[in-house]
N, CA, C and O of each residue as an XYZ file, in Angstrom:
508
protein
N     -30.660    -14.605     18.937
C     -29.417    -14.183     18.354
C     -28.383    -14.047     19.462
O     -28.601    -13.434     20.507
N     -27.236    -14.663     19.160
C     -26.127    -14.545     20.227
C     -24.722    -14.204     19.579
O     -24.531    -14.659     18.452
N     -23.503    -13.292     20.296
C     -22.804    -13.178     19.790
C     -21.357    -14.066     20.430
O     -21.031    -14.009     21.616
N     -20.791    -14.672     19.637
C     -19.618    -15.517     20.501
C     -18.389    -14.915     19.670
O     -18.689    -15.060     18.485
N     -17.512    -14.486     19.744
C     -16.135    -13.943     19.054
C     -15.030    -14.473     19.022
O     -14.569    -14.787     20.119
N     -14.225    -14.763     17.824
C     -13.393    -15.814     18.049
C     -12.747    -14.871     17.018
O     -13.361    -14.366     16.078
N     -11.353    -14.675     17.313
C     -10.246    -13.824     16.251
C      -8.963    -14.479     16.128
O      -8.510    -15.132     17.068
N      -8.392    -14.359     15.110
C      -7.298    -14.727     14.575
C      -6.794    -13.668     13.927
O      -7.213    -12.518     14.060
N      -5.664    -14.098     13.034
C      -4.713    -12.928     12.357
C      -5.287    -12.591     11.068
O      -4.975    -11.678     10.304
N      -6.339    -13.642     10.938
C      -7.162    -12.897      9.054
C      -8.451    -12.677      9.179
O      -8.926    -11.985      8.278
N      -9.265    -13.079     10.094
C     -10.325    -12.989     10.318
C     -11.066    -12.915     11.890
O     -10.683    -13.752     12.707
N     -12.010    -12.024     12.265
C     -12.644    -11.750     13.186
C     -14.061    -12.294     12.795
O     -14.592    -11.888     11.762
N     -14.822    -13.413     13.790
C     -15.535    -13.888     13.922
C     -16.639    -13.866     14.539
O     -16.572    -14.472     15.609
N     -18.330    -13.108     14.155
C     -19.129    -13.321     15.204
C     -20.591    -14.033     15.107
O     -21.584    -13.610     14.514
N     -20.452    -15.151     15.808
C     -21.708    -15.789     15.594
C     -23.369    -14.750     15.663
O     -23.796    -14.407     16.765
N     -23.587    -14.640     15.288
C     -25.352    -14.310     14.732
C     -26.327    -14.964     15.550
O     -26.995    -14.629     16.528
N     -26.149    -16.521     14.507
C     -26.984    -17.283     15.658
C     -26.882    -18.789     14.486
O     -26.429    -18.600     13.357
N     -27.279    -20.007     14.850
C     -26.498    -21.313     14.622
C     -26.439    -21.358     13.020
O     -25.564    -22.062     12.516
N     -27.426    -20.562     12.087
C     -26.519    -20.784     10.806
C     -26.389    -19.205     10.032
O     -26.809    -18.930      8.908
N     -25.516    -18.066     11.213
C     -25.464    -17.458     10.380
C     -24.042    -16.839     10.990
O     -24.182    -16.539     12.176
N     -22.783    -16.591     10.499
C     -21.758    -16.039     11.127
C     -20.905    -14.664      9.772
O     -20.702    -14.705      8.559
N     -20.644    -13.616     10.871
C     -20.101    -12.617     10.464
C     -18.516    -12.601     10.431
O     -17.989    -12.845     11.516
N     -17.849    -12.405      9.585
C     -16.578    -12.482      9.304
C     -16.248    -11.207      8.761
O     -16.417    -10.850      7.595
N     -15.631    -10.368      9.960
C     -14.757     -8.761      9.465
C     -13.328     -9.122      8.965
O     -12.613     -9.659      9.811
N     -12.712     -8.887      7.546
C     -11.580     -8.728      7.655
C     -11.158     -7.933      7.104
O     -12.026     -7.657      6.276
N     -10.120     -7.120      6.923
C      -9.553     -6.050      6.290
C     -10.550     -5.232      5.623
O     -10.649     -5.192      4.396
N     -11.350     -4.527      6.485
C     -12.503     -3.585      6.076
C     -13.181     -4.120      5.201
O     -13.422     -3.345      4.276
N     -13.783     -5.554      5.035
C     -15.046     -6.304      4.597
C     -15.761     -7.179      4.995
O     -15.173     -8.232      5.241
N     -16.980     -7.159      5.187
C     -17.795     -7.661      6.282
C     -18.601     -8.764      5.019
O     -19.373     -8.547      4.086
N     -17.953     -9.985      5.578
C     -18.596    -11.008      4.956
C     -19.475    -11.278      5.583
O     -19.743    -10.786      6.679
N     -20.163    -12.217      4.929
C     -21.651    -12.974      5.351
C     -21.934    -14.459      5.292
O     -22.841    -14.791      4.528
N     -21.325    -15.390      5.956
C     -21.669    -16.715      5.587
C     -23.100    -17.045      6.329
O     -23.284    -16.668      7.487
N     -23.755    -17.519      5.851
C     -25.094    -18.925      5.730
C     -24.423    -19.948      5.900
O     -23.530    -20.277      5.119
N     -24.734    -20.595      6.916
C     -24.646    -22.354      7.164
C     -25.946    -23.229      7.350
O     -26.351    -23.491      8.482
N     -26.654    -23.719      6.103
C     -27.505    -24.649      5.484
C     -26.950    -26.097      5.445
O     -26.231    -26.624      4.595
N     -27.369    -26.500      6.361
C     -27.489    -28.398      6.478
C     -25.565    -28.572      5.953
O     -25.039    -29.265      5.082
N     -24.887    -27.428      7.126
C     -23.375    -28.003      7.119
C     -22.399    -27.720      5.791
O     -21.362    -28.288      5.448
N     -23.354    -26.294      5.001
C     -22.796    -25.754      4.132
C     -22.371    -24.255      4.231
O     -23.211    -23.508      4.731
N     -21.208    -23.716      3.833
C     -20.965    -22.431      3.562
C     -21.366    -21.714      2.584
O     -20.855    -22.020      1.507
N     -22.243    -20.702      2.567
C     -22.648    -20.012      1.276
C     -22.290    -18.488      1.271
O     -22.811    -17.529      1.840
N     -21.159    -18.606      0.385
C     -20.764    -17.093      0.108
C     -21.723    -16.462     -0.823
O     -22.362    -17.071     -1.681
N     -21.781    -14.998     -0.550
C     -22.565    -14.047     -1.478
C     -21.729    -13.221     -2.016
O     -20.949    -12.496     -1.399
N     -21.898    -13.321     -3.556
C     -21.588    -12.310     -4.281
C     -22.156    -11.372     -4.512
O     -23.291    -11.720     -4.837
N     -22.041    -10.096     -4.555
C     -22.952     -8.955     -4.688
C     -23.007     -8.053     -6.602
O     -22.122     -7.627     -7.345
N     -23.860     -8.098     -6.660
C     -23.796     -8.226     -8.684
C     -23.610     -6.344     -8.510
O     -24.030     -5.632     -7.598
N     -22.949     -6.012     -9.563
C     -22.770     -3.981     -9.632
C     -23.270     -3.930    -10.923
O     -23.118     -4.853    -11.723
N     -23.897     -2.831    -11.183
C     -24.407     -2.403    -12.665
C     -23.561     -1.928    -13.384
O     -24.054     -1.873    -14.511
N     -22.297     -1.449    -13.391
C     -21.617     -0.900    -14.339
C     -20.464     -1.743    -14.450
O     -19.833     -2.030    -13.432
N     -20.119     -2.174    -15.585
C     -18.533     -2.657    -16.130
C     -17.749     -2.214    -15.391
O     -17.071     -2.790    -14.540
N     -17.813     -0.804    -15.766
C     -16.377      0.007    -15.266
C     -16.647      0.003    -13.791
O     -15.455      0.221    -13.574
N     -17.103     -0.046    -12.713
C     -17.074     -0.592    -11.364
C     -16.487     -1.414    -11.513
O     -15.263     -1.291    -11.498
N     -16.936     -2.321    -11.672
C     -16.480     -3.639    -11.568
C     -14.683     -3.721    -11.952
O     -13.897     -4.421    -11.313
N     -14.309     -2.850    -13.112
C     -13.198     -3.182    -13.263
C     -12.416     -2.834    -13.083
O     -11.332     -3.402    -13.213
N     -12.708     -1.182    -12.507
C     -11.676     -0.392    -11.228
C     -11.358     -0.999    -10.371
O     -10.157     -1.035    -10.104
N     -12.438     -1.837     -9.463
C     -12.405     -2.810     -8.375
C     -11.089     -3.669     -8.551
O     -10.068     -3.761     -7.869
N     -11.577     -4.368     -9.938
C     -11.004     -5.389    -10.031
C      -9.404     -5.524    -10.402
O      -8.716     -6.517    -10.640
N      -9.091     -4.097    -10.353
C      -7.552     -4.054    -10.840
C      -6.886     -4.306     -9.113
O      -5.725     -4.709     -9.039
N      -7.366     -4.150     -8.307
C      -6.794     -4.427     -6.625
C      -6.857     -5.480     -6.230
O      -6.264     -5.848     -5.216
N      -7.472     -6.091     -6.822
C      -7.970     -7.817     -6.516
C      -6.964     -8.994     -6.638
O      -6.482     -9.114     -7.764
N      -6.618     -9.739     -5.854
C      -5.534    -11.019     -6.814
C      -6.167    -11.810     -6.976
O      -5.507    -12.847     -6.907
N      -7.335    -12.029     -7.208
C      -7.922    -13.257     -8.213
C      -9.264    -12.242     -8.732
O      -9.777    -11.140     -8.541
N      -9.452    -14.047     -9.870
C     -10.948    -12.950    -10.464
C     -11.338    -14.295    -11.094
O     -10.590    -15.255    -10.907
N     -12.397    -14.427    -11.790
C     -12.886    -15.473    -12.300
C     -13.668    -14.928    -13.279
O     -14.259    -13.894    -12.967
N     -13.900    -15.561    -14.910
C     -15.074    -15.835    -15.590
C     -15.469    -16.626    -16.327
O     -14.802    -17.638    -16.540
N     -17.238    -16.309    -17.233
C     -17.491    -17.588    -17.143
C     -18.309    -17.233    -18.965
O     -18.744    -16.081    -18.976
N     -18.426    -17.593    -19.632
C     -19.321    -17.419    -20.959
C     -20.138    -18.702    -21.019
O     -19.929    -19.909    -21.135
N     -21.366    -17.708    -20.860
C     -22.876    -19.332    -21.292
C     -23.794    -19.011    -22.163
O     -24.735    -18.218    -22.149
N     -23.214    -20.033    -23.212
C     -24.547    -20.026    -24.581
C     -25.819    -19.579    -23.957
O     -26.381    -20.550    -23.448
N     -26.274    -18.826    -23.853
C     -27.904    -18.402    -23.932
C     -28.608    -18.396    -25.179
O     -28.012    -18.248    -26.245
N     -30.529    -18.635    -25.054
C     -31.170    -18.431    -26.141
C     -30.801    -17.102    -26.970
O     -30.698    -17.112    -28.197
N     -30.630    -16.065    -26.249
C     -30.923    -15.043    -26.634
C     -29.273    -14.356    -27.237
O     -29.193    -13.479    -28.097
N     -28.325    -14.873    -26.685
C     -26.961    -14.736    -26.903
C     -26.347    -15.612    -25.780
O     -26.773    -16.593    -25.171
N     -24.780    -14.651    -25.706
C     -23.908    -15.407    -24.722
C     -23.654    -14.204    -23.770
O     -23.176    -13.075    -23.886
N     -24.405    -15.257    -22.381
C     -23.891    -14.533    -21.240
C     -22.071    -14.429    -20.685
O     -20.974    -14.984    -20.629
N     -22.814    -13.355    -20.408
C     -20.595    -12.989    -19.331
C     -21.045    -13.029    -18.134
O     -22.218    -12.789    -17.851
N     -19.951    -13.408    -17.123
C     -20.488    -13.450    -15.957
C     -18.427    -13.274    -15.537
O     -17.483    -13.789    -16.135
N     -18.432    -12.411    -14.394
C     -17.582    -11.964    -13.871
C     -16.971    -11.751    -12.232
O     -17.329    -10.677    -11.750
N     -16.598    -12.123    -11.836
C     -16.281    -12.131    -10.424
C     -15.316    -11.531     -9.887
O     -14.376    -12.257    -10.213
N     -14.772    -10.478     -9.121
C     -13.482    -10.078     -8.302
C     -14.240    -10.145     -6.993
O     -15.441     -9.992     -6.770
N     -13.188    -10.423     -6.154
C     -13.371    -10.306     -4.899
C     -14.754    -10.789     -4.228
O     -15.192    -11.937     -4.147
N     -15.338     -9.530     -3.752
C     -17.069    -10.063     -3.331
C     -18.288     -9.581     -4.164
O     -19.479     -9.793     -3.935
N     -17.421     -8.519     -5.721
C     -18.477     -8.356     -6.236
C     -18.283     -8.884     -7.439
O     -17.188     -9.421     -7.609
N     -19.537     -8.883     -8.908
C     -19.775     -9.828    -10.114
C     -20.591     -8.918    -10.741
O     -21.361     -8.136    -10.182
N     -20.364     -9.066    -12.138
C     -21.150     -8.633    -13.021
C     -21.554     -9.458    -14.170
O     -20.792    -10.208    -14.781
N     -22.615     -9.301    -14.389
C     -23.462    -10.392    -15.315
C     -24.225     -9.589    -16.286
O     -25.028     -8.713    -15.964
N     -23.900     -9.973    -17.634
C     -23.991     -9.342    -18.985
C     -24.293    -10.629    -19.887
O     -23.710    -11.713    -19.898
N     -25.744    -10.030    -20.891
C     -26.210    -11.031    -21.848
C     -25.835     -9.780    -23.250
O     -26.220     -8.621    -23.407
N     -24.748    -10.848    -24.249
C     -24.851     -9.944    -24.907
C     -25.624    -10.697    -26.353
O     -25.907    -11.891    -26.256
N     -25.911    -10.033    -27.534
C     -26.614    -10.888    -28.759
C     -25.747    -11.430    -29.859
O     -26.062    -12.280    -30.692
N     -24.342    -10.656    -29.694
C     -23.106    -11.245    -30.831
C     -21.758    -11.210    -29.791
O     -21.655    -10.564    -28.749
N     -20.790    -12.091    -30.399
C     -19.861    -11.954    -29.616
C     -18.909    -10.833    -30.125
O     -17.765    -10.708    -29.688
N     -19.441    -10.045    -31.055
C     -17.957     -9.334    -31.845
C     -18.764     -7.821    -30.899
O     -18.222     -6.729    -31.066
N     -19.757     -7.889    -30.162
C     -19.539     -7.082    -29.465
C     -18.515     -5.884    -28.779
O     -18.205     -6.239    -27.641
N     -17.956     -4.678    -29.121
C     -16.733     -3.649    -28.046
C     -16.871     -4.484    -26.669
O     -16.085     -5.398    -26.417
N     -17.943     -4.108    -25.771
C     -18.054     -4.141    -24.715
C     -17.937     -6.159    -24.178
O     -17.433     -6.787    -23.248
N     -18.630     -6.444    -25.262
C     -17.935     -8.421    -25.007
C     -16.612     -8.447    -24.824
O     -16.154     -8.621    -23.694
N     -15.510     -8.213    -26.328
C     -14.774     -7.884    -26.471
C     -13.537     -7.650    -25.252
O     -12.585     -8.331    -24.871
N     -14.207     -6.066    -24.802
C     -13.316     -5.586    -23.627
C     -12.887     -6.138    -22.445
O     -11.805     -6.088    -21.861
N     -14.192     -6.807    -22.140
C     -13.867     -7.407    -20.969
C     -13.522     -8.711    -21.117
O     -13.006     -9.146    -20.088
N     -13.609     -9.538    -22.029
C     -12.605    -10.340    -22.508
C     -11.130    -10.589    -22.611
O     -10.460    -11.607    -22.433
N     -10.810     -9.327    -22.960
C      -9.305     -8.867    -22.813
C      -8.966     -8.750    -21.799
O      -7.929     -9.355    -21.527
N      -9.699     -7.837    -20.564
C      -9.777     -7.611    -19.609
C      -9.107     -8.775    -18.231
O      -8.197     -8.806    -17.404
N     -10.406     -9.705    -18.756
C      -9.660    -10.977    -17.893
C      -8.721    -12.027    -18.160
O      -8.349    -12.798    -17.275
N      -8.245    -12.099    -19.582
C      -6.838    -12.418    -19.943
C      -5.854    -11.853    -19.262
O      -5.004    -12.526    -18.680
N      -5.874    -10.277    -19.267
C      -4.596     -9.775    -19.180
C      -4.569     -9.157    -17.751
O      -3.807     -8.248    -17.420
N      -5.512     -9.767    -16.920
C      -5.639     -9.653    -15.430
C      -5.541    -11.003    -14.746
O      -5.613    -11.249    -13.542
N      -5.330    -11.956    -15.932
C      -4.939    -13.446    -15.493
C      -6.117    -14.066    -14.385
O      -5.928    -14.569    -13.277
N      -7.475    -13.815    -15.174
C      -8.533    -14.438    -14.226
C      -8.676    -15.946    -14.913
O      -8.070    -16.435    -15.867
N      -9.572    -16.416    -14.175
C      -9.296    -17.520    -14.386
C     -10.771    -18.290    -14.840
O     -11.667    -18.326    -13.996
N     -11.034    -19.003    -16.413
C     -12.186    -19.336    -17.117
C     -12.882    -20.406    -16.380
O     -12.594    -21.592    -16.537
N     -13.545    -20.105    -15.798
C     -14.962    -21.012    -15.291
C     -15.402    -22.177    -16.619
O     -15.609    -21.596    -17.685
N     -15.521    -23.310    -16.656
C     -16.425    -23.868    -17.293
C     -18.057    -24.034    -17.110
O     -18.891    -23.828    -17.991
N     -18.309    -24.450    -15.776
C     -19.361    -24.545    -14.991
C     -19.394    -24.972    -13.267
O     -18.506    -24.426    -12.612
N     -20.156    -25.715    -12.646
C     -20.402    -25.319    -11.403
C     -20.929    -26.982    -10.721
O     -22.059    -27.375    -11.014
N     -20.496    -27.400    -10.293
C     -20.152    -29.048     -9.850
C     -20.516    -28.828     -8.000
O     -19.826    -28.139     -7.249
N     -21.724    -29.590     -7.607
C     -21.271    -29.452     -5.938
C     -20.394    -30.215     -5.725
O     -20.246    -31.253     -6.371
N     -19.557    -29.803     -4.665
C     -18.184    -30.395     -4.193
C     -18.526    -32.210     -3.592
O     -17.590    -32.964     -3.327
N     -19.719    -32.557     -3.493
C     -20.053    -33.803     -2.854
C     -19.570    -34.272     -4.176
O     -18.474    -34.831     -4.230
N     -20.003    -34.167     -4.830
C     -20.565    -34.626     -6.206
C     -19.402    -34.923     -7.201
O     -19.473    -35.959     -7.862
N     -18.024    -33.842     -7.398
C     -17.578    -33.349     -7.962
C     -16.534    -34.979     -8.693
O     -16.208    -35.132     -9.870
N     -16.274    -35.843     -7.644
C     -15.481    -36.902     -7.578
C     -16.836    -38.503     -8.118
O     -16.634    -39.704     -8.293
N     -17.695    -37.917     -8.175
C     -18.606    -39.004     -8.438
C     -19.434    -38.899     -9.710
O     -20.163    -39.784    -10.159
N     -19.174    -37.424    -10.343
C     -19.729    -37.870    -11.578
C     -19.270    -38.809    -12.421
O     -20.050    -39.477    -13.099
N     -17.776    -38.985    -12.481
C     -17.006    -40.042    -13.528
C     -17.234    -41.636    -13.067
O     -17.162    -42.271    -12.015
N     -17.455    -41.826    -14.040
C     -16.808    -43.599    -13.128
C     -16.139    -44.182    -14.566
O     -16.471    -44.080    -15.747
N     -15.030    -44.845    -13.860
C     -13.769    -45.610    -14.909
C     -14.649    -47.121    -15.415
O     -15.458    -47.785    -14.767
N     -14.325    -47.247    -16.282
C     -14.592    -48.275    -17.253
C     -14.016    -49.305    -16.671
O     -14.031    -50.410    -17.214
């Protein structure tokens, strides 16, 4: 493990060791993984809604995502570095519902699904 430091005006940088680097910025200590020349951010999942959505009123972005499951339709939620993930069994659900509203009127932004970026330009091909 070695540390090499490299800073700028948004981020403070310290190597770990060849695929793992620490990024402090504004009192949050990210974590990137570098796998065969990839960046892998971690989201950290919270158990309660209402965490999540205190959080998420400070945040300027947010993301979500609704996936048919067997069992119902999952929610899946993102601000910042943390997410919450909820299977519910109907959609007329309060708590579906809420946070539904929630990320409308916090202007997050609807996920369809999840494409690797190699990939993303090569699934189509024109006729």
């Amino acid at each position: 493990m070695y540390f090499a430091e490299v800073s700028n005006a948004q981020c403070t940088l310290l190597r770990l060791s060849k695929y793992s680097v620490l990024c402090w910025r504004q009192k949050f200590l990210i974590v990137f993984r570098r796998l065969s020349s990839k960046v892998i951010l971690l989201v950290s999942l919270v158990e309660s809604w209402e965490d999540l959505e205190e959080y998420a009123k400070w945040c300027r972005t947010g993301a979500y995502q609704m996936r048919d499951m067997a069992e119902g339709i999952e929610l899946r939620v993102v601000a910042g570095k943390y997410g919450y993930v909820k299977s519910f069994k109907e959609s007329n659900d309060p708590l579906f519902s809420h946070i539904l509203e929630f990320c409308e009127a916090e202007g997050f932004i609807k996920v369809l699904g999840n494409v690797p970026d190699e990939f993303f330009f090569s699934l189509h091909k024109e006729a």
